[in-house]
Every structure is written in structure tokens, then in C-alpha cells.
N, C-alpha and C positions, 0 to 999 in steps of 0.2 A: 506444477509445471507452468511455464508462462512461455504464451507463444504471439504474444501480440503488443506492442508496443508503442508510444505516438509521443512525440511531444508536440505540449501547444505551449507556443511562448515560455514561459519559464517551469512548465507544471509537466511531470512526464507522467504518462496513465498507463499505467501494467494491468495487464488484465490476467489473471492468473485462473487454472483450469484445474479440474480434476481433483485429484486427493493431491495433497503436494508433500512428496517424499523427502526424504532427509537427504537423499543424495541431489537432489534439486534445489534446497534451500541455497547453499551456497552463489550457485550462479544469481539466483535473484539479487541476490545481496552485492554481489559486485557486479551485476547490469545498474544498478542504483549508485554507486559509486561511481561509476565508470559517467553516468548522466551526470552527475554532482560534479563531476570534473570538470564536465563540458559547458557550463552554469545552468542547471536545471536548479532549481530552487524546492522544489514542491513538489508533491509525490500521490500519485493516486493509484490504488491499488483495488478495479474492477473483481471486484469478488460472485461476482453472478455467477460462475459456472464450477466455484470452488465446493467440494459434498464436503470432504475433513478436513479441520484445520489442527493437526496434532501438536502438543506444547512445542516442540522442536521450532514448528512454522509460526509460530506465537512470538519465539523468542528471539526470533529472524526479525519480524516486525518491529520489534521492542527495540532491536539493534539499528533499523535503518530508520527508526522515528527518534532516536537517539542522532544520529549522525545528520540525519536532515535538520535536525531542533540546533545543532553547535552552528550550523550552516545561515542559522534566522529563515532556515525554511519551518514547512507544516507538511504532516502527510494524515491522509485521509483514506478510509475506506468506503467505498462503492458497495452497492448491491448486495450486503449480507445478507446470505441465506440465513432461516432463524436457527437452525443447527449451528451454526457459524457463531451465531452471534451467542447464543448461547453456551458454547466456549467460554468466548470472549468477558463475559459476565461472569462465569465461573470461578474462571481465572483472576478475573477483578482487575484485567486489561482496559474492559470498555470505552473506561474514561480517559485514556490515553490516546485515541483517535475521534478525530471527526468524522461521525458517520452519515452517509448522504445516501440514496434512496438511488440514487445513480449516475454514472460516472460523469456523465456531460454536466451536471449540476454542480458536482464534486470539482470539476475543472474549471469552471466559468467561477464558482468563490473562488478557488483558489487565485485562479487568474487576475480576480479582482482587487485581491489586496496587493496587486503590484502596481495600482495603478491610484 
């Protein structure tokens, strides 16, 4: 579930909550699209308060770091719980996002390769 949202400058930071269900992925995916429209470049997705991340939610990401990468954007994740993260490694996703320790660090890189 994502229930908070922000853009700074070119970088939109989603903070995503809870277990995140199959019927929820969707929207994420076109709240990101919808920002990419409006020239959002760069994507940060605050994973602090995320418990599962099931392949489904995996493959959501894989899809909008696809569309942000066509765009000459980058998206990053925030705050990986180590359950999360250890997904992520499983999967042999990891190396496909930038992981940052938290979100305001994750925005401020991102922000700065715009400049």
C-alpha cells in the first residue's frame, strides 16, 4: 500500500507500507507513470514500513525501473528491512536498484545528478 507521497524537484519518493498486495500493485505503478508524465525523472521508493515484499511487488518494481531507465531516469530504494532485502537478493533483483539507508539521502543523490 502507498499512502504518502512527495516530490522534490525531479525525484518523486513513495513511501510504501505494510505487506503490499496484488491488488495494490497496480496503482503504484500508474501513480509512477502518472509522476513520469508530469516530468518527474527519478523515483524513490521509502521501504521502511514495508514487512513482504512478494514476487508480484518485485516484478512491479522491475517494471517501473524499466520505464523510469527508457525515461534517462534512476529509481532507488530506501530503508530495506533485512527480510525485504533478502527477497531482493534471492531473487537476484538487488543489483538492479540503488540502495540507500534512507530516503532523504536516496533524494538528495538522486537530486544531484540533475545538477
Amino acid at each position: 500500500m502507498h499512502d504518502e507521497e512527495h516530490v522534490h524537484g525531479t525525484v518523486l519518493r513513495m513511501r510504501l507500507r505494510g505487506d503490499l498486495d496484488v491488488t495494490e500493485l497496480p496503482s503504484i505503478d500508474g501513480r509512477v507513470a502518472t509522476h513520469l508524465d508530469q516530468g518527474v525523472r527519478h523515483v524513490v521508493f521509502d521501504l521502511a514500513e514495508v514487512s513482504l515484499l512478494p514476487s508480484t511487488a518485485v516484478g512491479v518494481l522491475i517494471q517501473v525501473n524499466q520505464r523510469v531507465r527508457e525515461r534517462g531516469g534512476r529509481i532507488a530504494l530506501a530503508a530495506v528491512p533485512p527480510l525485504v532485502r533478502g527477497t531482493l537478493a534471492t531473487m537476484g533483483v538487488d543489483r538492479l536498484f540503488r540502495i540507500y539507508a534512507d530516503a532523504d539521502t536516496a533524494v538528495r543523490a538522486l537530486d544531484d545528478e540533475e545538477e
